[in-house]
C-alpha positions, -999 to 999 in steps of 0.1 A, spaced: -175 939 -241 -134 934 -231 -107 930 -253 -108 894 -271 -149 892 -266 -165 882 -295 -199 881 -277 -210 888 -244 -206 851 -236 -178 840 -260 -142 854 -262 -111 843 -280 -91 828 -250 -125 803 -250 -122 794 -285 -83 789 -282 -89 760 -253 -116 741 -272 -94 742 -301 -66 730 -276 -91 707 -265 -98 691 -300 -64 692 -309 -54 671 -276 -78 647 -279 -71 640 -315 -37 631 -303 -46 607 -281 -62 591 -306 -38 592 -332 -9 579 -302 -32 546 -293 -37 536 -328 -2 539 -336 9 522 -302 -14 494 -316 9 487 -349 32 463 -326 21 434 -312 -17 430 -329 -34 416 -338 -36 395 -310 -38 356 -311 -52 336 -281 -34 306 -281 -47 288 -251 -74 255 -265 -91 281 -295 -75 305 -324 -89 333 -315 -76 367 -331 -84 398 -316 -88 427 -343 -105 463 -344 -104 496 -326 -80 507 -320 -59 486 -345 -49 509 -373 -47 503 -410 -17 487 -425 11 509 -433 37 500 -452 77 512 -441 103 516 -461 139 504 -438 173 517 -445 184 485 -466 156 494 -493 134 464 -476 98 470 -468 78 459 -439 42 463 -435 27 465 -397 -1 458 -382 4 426 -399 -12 386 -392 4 371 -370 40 363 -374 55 330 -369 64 321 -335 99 303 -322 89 264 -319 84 258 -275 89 225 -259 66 229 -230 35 219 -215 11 239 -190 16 233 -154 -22 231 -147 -55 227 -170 -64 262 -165 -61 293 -189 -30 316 -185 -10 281 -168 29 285 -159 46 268 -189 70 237 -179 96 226 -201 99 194 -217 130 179 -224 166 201 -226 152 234 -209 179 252 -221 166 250 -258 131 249 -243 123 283 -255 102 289 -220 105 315 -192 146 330 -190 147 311 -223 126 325 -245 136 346 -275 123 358 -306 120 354 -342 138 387 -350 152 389 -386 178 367 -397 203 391 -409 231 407 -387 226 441 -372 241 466 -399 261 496 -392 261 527 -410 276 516 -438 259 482 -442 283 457 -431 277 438 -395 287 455 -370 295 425 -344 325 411 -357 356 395 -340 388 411 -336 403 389 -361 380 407 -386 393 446 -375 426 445 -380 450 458 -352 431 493 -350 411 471 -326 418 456 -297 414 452 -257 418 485 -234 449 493 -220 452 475 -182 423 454 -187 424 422 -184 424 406 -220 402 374 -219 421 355 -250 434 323 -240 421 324 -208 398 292 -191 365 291 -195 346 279 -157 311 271 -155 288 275 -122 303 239 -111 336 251 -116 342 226 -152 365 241 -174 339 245 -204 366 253 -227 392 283 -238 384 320 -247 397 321 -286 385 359 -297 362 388 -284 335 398 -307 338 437 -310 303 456 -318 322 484 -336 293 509 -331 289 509 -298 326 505 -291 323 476 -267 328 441 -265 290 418 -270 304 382 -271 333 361 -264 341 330 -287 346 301 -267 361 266 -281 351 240 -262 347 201 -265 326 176 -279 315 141 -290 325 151 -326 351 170 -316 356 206 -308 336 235 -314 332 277 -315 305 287 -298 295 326 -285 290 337 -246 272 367 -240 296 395 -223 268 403 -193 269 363 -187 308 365 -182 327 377 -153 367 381 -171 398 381 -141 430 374 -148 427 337 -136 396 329 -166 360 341 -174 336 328 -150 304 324 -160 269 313 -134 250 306 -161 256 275 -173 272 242 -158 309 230 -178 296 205 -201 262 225 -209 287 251 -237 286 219 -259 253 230 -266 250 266 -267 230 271 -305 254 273 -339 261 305 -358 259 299 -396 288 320 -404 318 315 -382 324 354 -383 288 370 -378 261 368 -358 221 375 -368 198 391 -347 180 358 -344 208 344 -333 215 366 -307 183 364 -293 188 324 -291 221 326 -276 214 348 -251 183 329 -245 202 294 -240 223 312 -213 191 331 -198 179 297 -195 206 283 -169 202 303 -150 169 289 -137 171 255 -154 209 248 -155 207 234 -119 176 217 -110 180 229 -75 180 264 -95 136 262 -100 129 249 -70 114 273 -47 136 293 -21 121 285 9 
């Protein structure tokens, strides 16, 4: 026998790739039951509750986050942002169509999520998307660019919507995630956020193709006037993803 046989029909190179073998496939295993922690079970919401359960769903595990919370995932179903829509057709799996304001219609470009209410923390707790009131005058817009305080705010029909008053900073990161924008009312005037990759900033105002003039009047509330949650940036971002399908009716219809 050669060196490594242990019989005349087994040697140790063998062994090693069924162990590799084993090893690989357990792997597999353990990767699509842990893939399977987000998002299940799943809920059929089309005419029957339906949840679908089982292999490969894991067992519940419970996770300690940073803040000392817990959360515990696979989990029932969470509850889901409130739509106003109505299938297109009587069939399974129909196009959604909004009903009512399809801005806040929570549909297609407009859909968000209910993430946690909370803002996003940085390292040492505190939110971490503040405006530059809130930093102090370490913070501040770069050198030779073009600093959008003050400036006009122009919607897609070319409205003035309102007046840039601030830039919200996201300190980790080290760049700017929203610009706070007073515009006008029936009951007067109003702060309201705009998403920096909705906003085009020149020297002559911010642009922005998302929305029409008036439609800022209605861009969701914030309940603190200096932070944002993470469910509140998901519905901002959603009102403006919104506009730019259902902001112009002319905007849904087909292209050709």
């Amino acid at each position: 026998m050669g060196t490594g046989a242990i019989t005349q029909s087994v040697d140790v190179a063998q062994l090693v790739l069924y162990l590799f073998w084993i090893f690989f496939a357990g792997l597999i295993y353990y990767l699509v039951r842990e893939n399977h922690r987000e998002g299940y079970p799943m809920q059929v919401d089309h005419e029957r509750d339906t949840t679908i359960t089982g292999w490969p769903v894991p067992r519940p595990k419970t996770y300690t986050l940073p803040d000392g919370s817990t959360v515990t995932v696979p989990r029932a179903m969470d509850p889901q942002p409130e739509i106003s829509a109505e299938a297109a057709h009587g069939y399974a799996a129909a196009p959604l169509v909004p009903v009512g304001d399809p801005l806040t219609a929570g549909v297609g470009p407009g859909a968000w999520a209910l993430r946690a209410d909370v803002p996003d923390p940085d390292l040492e707790g505190q939110p971490k998307i503040r405006p530059l009131r809130d930093w102090g005058e370490d913070f501040g817009v770069a050198h030779g660019s073009v600093d959008p305080r003050g400036l006009p705010v122009i919607g897609a029909d070319g409205v003035v919507a309102g007046t840039c008053t601030d830039a919200w900073l996201d300190r980790m990161e080290m760049i700017f995630r929203f610009l706070e924008v007073e515009v006008a009312t029936a009951d007067g005037t109003r702060r309201v956020l705009l998403p920096m990759n909705f906003a085009r900033v020149v020297r002559t105002g911010v642009h922005v193709k998302a929305l029409m003039g008036a439609q800022f009047a209605g861009v969701p509330a914030t309940r603190h006037p200096d932070q944002v949650t993470l469910r509140e940036e998901d519905r901002i971002a959603a009102y403006y993803g919104a506009g730019t399908l259902y902001a112009d009716p002319d905007r849904a219809e087909p292209f050709f």
